[in-house]
N, C-alpha and C positions, 0 to 999 in steps of 0.2 A: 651501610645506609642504603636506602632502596629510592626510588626515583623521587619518591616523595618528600623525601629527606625524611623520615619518620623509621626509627628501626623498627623491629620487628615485635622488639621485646621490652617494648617501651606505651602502656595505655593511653589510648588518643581517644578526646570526644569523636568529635567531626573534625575533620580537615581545616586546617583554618590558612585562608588564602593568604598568602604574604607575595606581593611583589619583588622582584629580583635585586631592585636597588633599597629593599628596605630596612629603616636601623632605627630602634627607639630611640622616640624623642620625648623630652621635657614638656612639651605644648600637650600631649594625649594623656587619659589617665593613667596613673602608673599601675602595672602591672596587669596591665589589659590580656585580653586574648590574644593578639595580634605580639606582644612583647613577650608573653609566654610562651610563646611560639618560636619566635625568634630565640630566643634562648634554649629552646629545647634543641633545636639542629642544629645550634651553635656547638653546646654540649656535649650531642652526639656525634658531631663532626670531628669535634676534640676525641672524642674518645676511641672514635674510628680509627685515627691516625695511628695513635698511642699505641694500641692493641697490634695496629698492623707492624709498627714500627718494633715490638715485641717478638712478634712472631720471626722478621728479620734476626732479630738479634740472636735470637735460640736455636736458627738455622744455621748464622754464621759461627756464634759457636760450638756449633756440633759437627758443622764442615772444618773448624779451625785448629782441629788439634792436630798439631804436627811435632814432628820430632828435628828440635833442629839446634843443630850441634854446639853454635855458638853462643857461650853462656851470656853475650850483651845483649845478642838480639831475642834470646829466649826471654831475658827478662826485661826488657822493651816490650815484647810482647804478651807477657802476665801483666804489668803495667795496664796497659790497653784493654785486657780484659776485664782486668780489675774494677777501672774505671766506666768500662762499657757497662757491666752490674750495677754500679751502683747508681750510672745515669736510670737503666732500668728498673732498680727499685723505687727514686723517686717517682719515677712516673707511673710505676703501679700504685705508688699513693696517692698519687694525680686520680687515677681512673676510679678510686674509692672515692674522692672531693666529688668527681662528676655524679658520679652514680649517687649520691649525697644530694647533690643537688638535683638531680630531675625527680629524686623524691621530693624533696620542696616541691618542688615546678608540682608534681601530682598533689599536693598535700595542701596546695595553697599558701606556703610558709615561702616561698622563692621572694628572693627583694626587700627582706624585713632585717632588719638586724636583730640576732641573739640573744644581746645582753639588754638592749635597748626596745625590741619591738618595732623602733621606726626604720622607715622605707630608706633603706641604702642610696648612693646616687647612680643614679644608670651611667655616668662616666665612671664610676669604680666598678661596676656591675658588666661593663662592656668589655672594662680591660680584663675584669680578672671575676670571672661568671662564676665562681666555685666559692667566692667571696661569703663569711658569713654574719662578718662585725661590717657596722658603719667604719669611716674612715676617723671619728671621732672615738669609736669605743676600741677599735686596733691602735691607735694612739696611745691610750689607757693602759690597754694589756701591755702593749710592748714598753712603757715605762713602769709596770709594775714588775714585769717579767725583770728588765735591766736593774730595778733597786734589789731585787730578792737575787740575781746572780751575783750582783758586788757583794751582798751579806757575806 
């Protein structure tokens, strides 16, 4: 992310000013400039992390192979790796959500729910930005989902 909070590889109109303590609110129109914004280096923030936090992981396991004698501690530590992978592949599925979503954000589509069209609520939209059903229509799915898994 660069000073601006704007990456590199990511299309901006014009710079759109946001104050340091600022957080969408209910009182402004939804999905204004100023919220689209905000959500955009939210995004990109998240997704900074994730990548950096990758690159770690793919150093230390390439620094981490050792040879070591004792079969508990050897697999203790495949254990670890184990699960170190596949903390890492969800979060590369995380960074496909992000990248999903600052498409909305460019497409206009950011804030709307899916199945429904209407405007998500910015407290589901804050905690979890990648979101793309209201809290009504994930509702739905997840008890359609749970009667078709007891079939």
């Amino acid at each position: 992310m660069t000073d601006t909070g704007v990456d590199k590889g990511t299309k901006m109109k014009a710079e759109t000013f946001l104050p340091d303590d600022y957080r969408p609110a209910e009182d402004e129109p939804f999905m204004n400039e100023r919220q689209l914004e905000w959500f955009r280096r939210e995004l990109l923030e998240q997704r900074s992390e994730l990548l950096n936090d990758s690159k770690s992981t793919i150093a230390g396991l390439q620094d981490g192979t050792r040879n070591i004698p004792d079969v508990a501690d050897r697999a203790s530590e495949e254990t670890d790796r184990a699960l170190e992978l596949r903390i890492r592949d969800r979060q590369r599925k995380l960074v496909a959500k992000i990248d999903a979503a600052l498409r909305r954000i460019d497409e206009g589509e950011f804030g709307y729910c899916q199945a429904t069209g209407e405007p998500i609520s910015l407290k589901r939209l804050v905690a979890r930005p990648t979101t793309t059903l209201s809290l009504e229509a994930q509702e739905r799915h997840e008890r359609r989902e749970k009667v078709h898994r007891d079939d």
